[in-house]
Steps between C-alpha positions, in 0.01 A plus 500: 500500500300332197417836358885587466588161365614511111307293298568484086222386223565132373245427283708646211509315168840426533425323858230334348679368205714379723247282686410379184809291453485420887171302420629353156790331684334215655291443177846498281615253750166305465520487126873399498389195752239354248676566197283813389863625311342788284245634778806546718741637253210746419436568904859540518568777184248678706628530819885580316251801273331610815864512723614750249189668407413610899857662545474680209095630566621579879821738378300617218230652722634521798376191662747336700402394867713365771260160498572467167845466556450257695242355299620492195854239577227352715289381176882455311563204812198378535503414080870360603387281732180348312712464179800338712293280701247358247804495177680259788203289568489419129831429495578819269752676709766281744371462860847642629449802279118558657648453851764769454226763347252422780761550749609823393122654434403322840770714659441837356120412547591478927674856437236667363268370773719643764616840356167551417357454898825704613415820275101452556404835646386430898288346595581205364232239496418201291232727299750788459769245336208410229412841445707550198352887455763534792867568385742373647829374359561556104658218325820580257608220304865508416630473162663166622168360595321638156731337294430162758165548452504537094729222450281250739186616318652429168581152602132473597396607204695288277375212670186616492494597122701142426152258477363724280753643233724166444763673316626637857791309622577518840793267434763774520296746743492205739802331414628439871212303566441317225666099574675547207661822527803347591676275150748199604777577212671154577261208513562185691613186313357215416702192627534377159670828395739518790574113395617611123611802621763278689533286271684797247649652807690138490575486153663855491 
């Protein structure tokens, strides 16, 4: 049965680009934490340059792999989830914000564990899940989830970029959760205005 099992070649550049920015999350996340601002705005341009430069080597020559569909929004969360957790801890990013992201990447992380053991070719064992030169389900991001994905990474980087270039305002990107997003037109009295403003109310 092993002989007839389909196996596919990930050590491709692409893959390997991609693994890359898997390892340079934590250390963007470590740099954020201990105010290293320009090492992980640097860390950070390269993992966006290396997420468009591995598509574009894998279509070019014919490179693509069903791990590295899998891979690649793999690396894309994982860089979603350092940013998010360590821009909260610094008080960067609103902790009701970070809980909603992690949620949502914590969920489509549980899916991609299971579809992946339900489409594992039999047998399936712990050693065959981790074997990622086995193909099983290919991942297909929806244009819904790209444009999720974009606009959360932009936020990311924004904050990220913020500490270091301090022309960036993030008042109006962040408006909604910044205490004074919302102006009181009509400010409350003072008593000794409502007191003259009586006292003409009586003389009219």
């Amino acid at each position: 049965m092993s002989k007839n099992t389909l196996r596919e070649n990930i050590y491709t550049i692409p893959n390997i680009l991609t693994a890359t920015r898997l390892v340079a999350a934590p250390f963007i996340g470590y740099c954020i934490l201990h105010d290293y601002h320009t090492l992980a705005l640097g860390l950070f341009a390269y993992a966006g340059i290396t997420d468009a430069l591995d598509g574009w080597i894998a279509r070019r020559w014919n490179l693509q792999t069903v791990v590295g569909t899998i891979v690649d929004p793999m690396a894309d969360k994982m860089l979603m989830t350092v940013l998010t957790v360590a821009l909260a801890m610094k008080g960067a990013l609103p902790v009701w914000l970070a809980v909603i992201i992690l949620g949502r990447d914590i969920g489509l992380a549980l899916s991609a564990i299971y579809y992946r053991w339900i489409s594992l070719p039999p047998p399936k064992t712990f050693a065959r899940y981790w074997d990622f030169s086995l193909p099983s389900a290919e991942v297909r991001p929806t244009l819904i989830s790209k444009v999720n994905t974009a606009l959360q990474l932009g936020l990311m980087g924004m904050t990220t970029v913020a500490p270091v270039v301090t022309e960036v305002d993030l008042s109006t990107a962040l408006g909604v959760m910044h205490k004074d997003a919302v102006k009181i037109l009509t400010q409350p009295q003072k008593e000794g205005e409502k007191v003259e403003e009586k006292k003409d109310k009586e003389m009219r």
